[in-house]
N, C-alpha and C positions, 0 to 999 in steps of 0.2 A: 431508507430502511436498511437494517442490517444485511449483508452479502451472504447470511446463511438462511435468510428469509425468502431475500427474492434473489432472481437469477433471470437476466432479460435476455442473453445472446450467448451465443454460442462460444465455446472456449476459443474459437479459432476466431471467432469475430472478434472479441475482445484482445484479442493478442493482436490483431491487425490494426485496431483502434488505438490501440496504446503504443504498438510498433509508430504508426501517423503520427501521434502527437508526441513521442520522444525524437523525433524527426523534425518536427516542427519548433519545436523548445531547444533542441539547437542549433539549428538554423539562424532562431531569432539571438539564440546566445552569442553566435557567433557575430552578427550585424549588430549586436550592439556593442561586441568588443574589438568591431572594423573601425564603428562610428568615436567609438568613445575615445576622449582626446588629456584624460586624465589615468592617473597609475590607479585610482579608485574605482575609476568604472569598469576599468579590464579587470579588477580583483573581483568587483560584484556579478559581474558574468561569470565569471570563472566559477564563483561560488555558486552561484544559482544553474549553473551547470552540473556540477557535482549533486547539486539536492535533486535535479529532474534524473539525473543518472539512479543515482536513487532511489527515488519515486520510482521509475520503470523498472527496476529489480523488484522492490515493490510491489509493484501491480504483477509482475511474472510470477513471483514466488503464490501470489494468493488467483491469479488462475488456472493453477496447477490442481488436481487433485481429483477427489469424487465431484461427483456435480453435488449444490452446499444444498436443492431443493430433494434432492431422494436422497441423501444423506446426512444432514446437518451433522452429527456427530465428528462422522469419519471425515467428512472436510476439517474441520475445527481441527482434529488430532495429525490431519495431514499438515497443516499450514504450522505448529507448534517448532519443530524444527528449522524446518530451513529460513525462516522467518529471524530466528536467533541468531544463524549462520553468517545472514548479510553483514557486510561489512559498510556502516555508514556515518559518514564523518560530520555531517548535522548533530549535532547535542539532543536535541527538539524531537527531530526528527525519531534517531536510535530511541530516546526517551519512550516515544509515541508506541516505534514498531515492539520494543520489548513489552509494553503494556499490552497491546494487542495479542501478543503470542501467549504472555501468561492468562489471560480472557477467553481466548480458543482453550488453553489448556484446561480450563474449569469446566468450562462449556461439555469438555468432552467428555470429562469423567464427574459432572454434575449427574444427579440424581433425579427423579420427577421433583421431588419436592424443592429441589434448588434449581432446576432446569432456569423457572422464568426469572431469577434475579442474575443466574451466568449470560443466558443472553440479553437482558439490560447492560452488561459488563461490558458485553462484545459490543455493543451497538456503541456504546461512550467511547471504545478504545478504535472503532474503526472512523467515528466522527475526528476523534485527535489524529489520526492518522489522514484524512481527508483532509482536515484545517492546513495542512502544508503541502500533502497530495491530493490536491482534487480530484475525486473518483475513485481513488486506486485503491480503495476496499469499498468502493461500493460494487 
């Protein structure tokens, strides 16, 4: 479900959680570009290094802000900006996050009557933004 719906853990939990597994992502990046015995597999580390780098900008920049469950609004209008700012070298990826940002931007200056199809918007743009970050808008 959308991350201006629910909200399970605390900013600082989730900053610990994500801090862990950008820790762990390259850890493994790296042992696989100890193990790896080809110029291909050091370059696919190296890339799937840069997208978790990514990803945890990512996930920082969107747990930043009002909390999204006593605010939904002013989350959405906090995340618009710095979300644009990131600099990310995935195609897919930038593709993903600029969607999402323009989705919060609707979201936030939607109307009652357009409320419920802006956040349909946001929920499609943070699933594409999951499909390559796991978790990191939910």
């Amino acid at each position: 479900m959308s991350r201006i719906l629910h909200h399970h853990a605390s900013p600082t939990r989730q900053a610990l959680i994500r801090a862990s597994a950008g820790t762990a992502a390259a850890l493994l990046a790296l042992a696989v570009t100890a193990c790896g015995s080809s110029s291909s597999t050091s370059s696919t580390a190296v890339l799937g290094s840069a997208t978790q780098q990514a990803c945890t900008a990512v996930s920082d920049v969107l747990s930043d802000g009002p909390d999204p469950d006593a605010d939904p609004t002013g989350y959405a209008e906090a995340q618009v900006l710095p979300l644009r700012q990131l600099t990310i070298s995935d195609p897919a990826l930038h593709s993903a996050v600029l969607s999402l940002a323009a989705a919060y931007e609707k979201f936030s200056t939607s109307t009652k009557s357009t409320r419920a199809a802006a956040a349909t918007a946001v929920t499609k743009a943070e699933d594409e933004v999951n499909k390559i970050c796991p978790q990191a808008a939910s």
